[in-house]
Backbone as CSV, one residue per row, in Angstrom:
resi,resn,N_x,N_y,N_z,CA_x,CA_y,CA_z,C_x,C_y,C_z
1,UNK,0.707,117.970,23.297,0.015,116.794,22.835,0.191,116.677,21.327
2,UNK,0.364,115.756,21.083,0.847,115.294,19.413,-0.656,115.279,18.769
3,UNK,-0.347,115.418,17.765,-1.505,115.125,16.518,-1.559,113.676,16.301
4,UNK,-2.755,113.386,15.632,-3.073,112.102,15.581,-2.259,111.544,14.646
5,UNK,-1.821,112.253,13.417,-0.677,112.004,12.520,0.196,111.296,12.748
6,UNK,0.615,112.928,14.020,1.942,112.460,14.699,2.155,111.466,15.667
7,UNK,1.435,110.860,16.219,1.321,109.818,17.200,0.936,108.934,16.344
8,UNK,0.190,108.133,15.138,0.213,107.170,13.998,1.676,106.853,13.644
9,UNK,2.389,107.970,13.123,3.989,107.901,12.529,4.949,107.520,13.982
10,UNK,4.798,107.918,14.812,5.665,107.773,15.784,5.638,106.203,16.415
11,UNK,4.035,105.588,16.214,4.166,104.277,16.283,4.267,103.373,15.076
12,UNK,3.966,103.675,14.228,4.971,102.947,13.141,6.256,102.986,13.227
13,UNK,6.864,104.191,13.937,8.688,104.092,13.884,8.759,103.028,15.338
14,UNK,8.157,102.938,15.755,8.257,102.017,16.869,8.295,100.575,16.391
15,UNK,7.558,100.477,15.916,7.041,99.416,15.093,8.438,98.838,14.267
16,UNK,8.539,99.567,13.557,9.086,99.261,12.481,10.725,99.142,12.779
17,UNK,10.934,100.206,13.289,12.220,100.847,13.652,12.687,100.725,15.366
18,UNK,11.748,99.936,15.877,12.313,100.631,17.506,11.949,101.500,17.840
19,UNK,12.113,102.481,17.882,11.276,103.584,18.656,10.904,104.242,19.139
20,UNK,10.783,103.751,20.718,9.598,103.833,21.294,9.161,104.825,22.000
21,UNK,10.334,106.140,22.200,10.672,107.115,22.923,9.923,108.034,22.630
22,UNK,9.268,108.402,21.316,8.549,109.730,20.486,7.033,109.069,21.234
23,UNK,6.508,107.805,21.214,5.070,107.594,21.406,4.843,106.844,22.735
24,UNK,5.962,106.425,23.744,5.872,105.329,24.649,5.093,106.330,26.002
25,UNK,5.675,107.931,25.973,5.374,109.218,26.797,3.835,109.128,27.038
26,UNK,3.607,108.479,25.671,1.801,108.844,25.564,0.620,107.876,25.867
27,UNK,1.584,106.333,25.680,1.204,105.241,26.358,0.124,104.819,27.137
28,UNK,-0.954,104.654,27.923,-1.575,104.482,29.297,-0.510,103.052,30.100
29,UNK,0.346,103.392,31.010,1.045,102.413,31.680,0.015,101.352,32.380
30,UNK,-0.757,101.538,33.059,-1.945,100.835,34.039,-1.105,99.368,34.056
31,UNK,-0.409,99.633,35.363,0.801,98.659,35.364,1.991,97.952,34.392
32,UNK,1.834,98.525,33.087,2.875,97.692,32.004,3.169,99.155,31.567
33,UNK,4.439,99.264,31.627,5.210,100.360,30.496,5.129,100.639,29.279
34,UNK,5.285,101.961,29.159,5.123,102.212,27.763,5.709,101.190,26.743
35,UNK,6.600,101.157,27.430,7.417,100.355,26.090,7.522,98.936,25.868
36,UNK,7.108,98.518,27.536,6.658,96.923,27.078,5.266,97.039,26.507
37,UNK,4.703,97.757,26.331,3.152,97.496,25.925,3.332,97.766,24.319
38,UNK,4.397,98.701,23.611,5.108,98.634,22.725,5.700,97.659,21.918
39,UNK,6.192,96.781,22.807,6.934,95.524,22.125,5.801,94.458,22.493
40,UNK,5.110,94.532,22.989,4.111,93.417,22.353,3.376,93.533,20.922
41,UNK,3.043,94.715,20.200,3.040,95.790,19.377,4.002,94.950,18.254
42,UNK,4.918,95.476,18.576,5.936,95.116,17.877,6.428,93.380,17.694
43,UNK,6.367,92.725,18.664,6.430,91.106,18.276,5.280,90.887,17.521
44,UNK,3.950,91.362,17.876,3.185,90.815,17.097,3.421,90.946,15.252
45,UNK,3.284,92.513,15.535,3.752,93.104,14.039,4.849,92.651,13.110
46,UNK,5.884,91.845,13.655,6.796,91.075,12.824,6.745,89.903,13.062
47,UNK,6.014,89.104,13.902,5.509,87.643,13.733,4.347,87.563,12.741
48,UNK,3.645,88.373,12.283,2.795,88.402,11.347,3.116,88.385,10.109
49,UNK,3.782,89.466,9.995,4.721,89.708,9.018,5.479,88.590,8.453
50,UNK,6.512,87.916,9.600,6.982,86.794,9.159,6.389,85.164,8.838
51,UNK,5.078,85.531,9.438,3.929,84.881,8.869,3.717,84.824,7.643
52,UNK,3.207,85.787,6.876,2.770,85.999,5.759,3.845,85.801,4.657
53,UNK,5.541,86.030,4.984,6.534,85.939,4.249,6.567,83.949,3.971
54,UNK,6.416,83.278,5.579,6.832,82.451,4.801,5.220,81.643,4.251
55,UNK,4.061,82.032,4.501,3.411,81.427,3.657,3.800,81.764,2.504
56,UNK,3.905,82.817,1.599,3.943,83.117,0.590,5.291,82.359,-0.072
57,UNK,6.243,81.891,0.716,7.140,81.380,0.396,7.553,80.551,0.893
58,UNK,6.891,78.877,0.913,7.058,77.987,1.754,8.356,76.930,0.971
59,UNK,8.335,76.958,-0.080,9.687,76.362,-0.267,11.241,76.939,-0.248
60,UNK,11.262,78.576,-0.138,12.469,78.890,0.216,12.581,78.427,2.443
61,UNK,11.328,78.653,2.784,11.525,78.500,4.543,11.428,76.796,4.094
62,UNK,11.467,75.854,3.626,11.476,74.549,3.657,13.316,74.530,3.490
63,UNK,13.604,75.437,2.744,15.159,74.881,1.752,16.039,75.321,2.930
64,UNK,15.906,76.756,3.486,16.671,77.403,4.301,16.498,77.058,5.858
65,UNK,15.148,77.029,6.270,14.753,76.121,7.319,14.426,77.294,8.179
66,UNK,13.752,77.024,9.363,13.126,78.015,10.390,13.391,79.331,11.048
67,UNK,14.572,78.608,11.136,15.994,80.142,11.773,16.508,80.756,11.372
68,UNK,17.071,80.431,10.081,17.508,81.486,8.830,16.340,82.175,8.030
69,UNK,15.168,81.602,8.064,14.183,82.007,6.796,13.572,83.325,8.147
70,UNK,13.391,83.096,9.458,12.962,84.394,10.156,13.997,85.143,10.302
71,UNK,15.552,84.969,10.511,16.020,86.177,10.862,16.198,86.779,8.984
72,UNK,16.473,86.172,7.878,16.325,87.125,6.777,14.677,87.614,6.792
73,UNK,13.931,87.315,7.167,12.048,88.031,7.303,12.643,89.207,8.013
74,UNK,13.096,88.835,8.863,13.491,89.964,10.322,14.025,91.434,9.393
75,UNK,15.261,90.968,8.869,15.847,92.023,7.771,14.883,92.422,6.746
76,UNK,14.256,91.676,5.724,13.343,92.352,4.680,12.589,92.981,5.448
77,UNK,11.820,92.773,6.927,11.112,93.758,6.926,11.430,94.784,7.379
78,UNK,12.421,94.946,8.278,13.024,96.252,8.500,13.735,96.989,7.396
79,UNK,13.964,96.344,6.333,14.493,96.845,5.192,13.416,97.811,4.794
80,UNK,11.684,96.716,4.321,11.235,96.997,3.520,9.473,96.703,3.897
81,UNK,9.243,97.794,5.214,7.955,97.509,5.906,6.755,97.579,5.069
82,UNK,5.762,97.001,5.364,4.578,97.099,4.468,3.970,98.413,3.809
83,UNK,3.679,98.324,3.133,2.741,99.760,2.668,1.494,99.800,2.412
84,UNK,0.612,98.075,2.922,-0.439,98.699,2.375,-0.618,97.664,3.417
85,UNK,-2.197,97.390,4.200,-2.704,96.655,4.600,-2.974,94.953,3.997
86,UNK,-3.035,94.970,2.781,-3.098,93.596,2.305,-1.762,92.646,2.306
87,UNK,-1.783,91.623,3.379,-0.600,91.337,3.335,-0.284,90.171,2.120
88,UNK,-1.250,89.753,1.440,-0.863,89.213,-0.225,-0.026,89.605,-0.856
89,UNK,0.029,90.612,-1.239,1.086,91.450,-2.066,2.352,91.595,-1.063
90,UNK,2.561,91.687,0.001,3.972,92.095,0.922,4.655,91.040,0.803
91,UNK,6.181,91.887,0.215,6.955,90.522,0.202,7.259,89.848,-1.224
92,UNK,6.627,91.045,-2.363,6.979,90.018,-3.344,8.413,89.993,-3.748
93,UNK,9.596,91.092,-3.159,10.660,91.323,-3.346,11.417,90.294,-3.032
94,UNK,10.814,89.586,-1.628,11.637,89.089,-0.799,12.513,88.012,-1.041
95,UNK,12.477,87.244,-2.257,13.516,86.479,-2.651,14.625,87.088,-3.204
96,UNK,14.392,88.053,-3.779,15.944,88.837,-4.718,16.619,90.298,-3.731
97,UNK,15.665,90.723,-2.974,16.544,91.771,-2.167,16.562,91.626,-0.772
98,UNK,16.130,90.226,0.161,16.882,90.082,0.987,18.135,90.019,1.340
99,UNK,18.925,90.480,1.981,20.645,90.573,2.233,20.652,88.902,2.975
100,UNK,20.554,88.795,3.602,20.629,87.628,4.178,20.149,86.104,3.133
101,UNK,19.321,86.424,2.286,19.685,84.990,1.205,20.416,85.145,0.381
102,UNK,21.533,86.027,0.137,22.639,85.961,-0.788,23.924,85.091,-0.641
C-alpha cells in the first residue's frame, strides 16, 4: 500500500502526465475503471486549466481563435503544470513560452 505522498504524486503524474498505471491499481472501480475514473480527473483538470488560460488571456484566444488557443493551453500545461492552487497567477508565462504560438 502506497503512502499518502505516494498516491498524491502518482495522481498528479496522471494528471498531468498520463499516468495512470502507478495510482489507477488503487482506484475503487464500482463499475468504471481505474482509468476512466482517471480521465475524467484529468479532462476536468485541463479544461479548467484551459479555462483560466484563456480568461486571463482573452485577446490572444480572440486573435488565434478556439482550436489553436486550446491545443497551445494543452502544451503550456503539460509543459508547465500549476504549482500553486490559485489559478490567477497560472499562466503568466503563457504568451512567450508556449511552443505552439511561435
Amino acid at each position: 500500500m502506497p503512502t499518502l505522498l505516494e498516491l498524491q504524486r502518482a495522481v498528479y503524474r496522471g494528471l498531468v502526465a498520463g499516468e495512470d498505471g502507478p495510482c489507477a491499481a488503487h482506484v475503487v472501480a464500482d463499475g468504471i475503471a481505474g482509468q476512466a475514473r482517471l480521465s475524467v480527473y484529468r479532462n476536468t483538470f485541463i479544461g479548467n486549466l484551459t479555462t483560466a488560460l484563456r480568461l486571463a488571456y482573452p485577446a490572444i484566444h480572440r486573435l488565434v481563435g478556439g482550436p489553436f488557443f486550446e491545443s497551445a493551453a494543452r502544451l503550456f500545461i503539460e509543459a508547465q503544470p500549476p504549482q500553486s492552487a490559485w489559478l490567477d497567477e497560472y499562466g503568466a508565462g503563457f504568451p512567450d513560452s508556449s511552443p505552439a504560438l511561435h
